[in-house]
C-alpha positions as CSV (number, residue, x, y, z in Angstrom):
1,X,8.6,-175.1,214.4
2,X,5.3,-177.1,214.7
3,X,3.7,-179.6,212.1
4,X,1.9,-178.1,209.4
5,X,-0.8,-181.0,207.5
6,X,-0.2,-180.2,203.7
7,X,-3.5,-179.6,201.8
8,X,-4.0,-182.0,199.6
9,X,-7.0,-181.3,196.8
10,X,-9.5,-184.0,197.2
11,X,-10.4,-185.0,193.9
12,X,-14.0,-186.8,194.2
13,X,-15.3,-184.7,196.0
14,X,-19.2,-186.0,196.4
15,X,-18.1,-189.3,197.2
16,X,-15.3,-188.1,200.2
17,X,-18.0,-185.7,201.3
18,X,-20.8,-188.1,201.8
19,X,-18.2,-191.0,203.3
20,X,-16.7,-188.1,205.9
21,X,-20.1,-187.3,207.1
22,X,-21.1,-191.0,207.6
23,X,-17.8,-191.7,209.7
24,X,-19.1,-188.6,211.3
25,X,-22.2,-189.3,212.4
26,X,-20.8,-192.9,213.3
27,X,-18.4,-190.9,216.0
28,X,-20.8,-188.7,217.1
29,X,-21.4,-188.8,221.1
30,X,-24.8,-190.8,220.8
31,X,-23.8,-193.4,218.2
32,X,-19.9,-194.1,219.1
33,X,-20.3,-196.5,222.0
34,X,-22.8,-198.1,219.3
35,X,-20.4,-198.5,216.5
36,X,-17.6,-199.6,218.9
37,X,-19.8,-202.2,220.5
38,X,-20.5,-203.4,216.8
39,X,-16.6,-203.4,216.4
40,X,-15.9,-206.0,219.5
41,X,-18.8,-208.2,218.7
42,X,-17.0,-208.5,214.3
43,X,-13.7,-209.0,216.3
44,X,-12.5,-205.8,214.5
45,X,-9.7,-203.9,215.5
46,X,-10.7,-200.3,215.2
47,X,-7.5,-198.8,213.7
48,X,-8.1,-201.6,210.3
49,X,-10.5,-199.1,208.5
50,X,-10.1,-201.7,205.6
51,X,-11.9,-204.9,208.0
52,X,-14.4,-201.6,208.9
53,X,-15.3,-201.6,205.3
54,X,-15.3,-205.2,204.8
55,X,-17.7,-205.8,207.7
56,X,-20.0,-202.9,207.2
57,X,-19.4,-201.9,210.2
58,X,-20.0,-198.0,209.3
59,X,-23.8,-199.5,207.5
60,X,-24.7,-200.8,210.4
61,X,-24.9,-197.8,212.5
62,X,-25.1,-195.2,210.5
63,X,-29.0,-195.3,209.2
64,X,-28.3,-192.5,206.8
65,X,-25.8,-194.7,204.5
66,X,-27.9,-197.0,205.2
67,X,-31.3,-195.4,203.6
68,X,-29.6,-194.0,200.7
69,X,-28.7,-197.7,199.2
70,X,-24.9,-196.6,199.2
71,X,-22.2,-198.8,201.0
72,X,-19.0,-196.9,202.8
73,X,-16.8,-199.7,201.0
74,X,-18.5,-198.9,198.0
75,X,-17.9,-194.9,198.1
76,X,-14.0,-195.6,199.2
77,X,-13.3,-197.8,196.6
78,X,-14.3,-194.7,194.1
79,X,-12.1,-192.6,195.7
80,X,-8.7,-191.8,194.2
81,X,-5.6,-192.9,196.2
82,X,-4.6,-189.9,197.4
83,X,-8.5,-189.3,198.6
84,X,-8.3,-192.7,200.2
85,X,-5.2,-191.5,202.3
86,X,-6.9,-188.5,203.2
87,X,-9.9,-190.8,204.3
88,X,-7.8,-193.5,206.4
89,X,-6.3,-190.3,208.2
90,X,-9.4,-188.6,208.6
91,X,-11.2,-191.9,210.4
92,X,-8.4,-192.3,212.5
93,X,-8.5,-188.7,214.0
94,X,-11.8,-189.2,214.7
95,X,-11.5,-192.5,216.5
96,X,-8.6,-190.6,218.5
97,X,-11.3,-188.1,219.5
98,X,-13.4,-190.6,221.4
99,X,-13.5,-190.2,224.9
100,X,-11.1,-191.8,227.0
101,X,-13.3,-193.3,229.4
102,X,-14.8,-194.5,226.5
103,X,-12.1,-196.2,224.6
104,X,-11.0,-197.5,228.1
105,X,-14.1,-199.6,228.4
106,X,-13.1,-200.9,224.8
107,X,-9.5,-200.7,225.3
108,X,-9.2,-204.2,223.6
109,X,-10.2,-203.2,219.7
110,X,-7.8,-200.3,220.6
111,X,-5.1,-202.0,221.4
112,X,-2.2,-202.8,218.9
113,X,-1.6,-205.9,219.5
């Protein structure tokens, strides 16, 4: 029997949309290294999405937030709960995506402990 993800509706949608595509873009192949150089230098663990928010840490790499005046703190805290769970799990596939050579080189904010 394998694991099957229930689907959850995602309430505010415009919000979760626009936050997804940042964290995106953030974890695309040319900005990643970027964003997790950012993450050592704020002494930011990169599974605490909340101290990711708090630091602007997303803002700061992703030019697109950025320009349109919104912050990624800002568009979570709008979110429902339910949305926000489906937000935290969605950053943390994608930061499980990253290359491993990559996330060896910054094995430190991806450490546990």
């Amino acid at each position: 029997m394998n694991f099957e993800q229930a689907v959850i509706k995602v309430e505010k949608e415009a919000q979760f949309a626009e936050l997804k595509a940042s964290i995106e873009r953030v974890f695309a192949p040319g900005s990643v290294e970027r964003y997790l150089k950012r993450m050592a230098s704020e002494g930011i663990r990169i599974r605490n999405f909340e101290g990711v928010l708090e630091k602007q840490a997303l803002e700061h790499v992703d030019g697109e937030l950025n320009k349109a005046g919104k912050s990624a703190k800002g568009l979570y805290q709008e979110l429902t709960v339910s949305d926000q769970g489906q937000m935290r799990e969605f950053y943390l596939s994608k930061l499980e995506q990253v290359d491993v050579a990559v996330r060896h080189r910054f094995r430190r904010i991806y450490q546990y402990y």
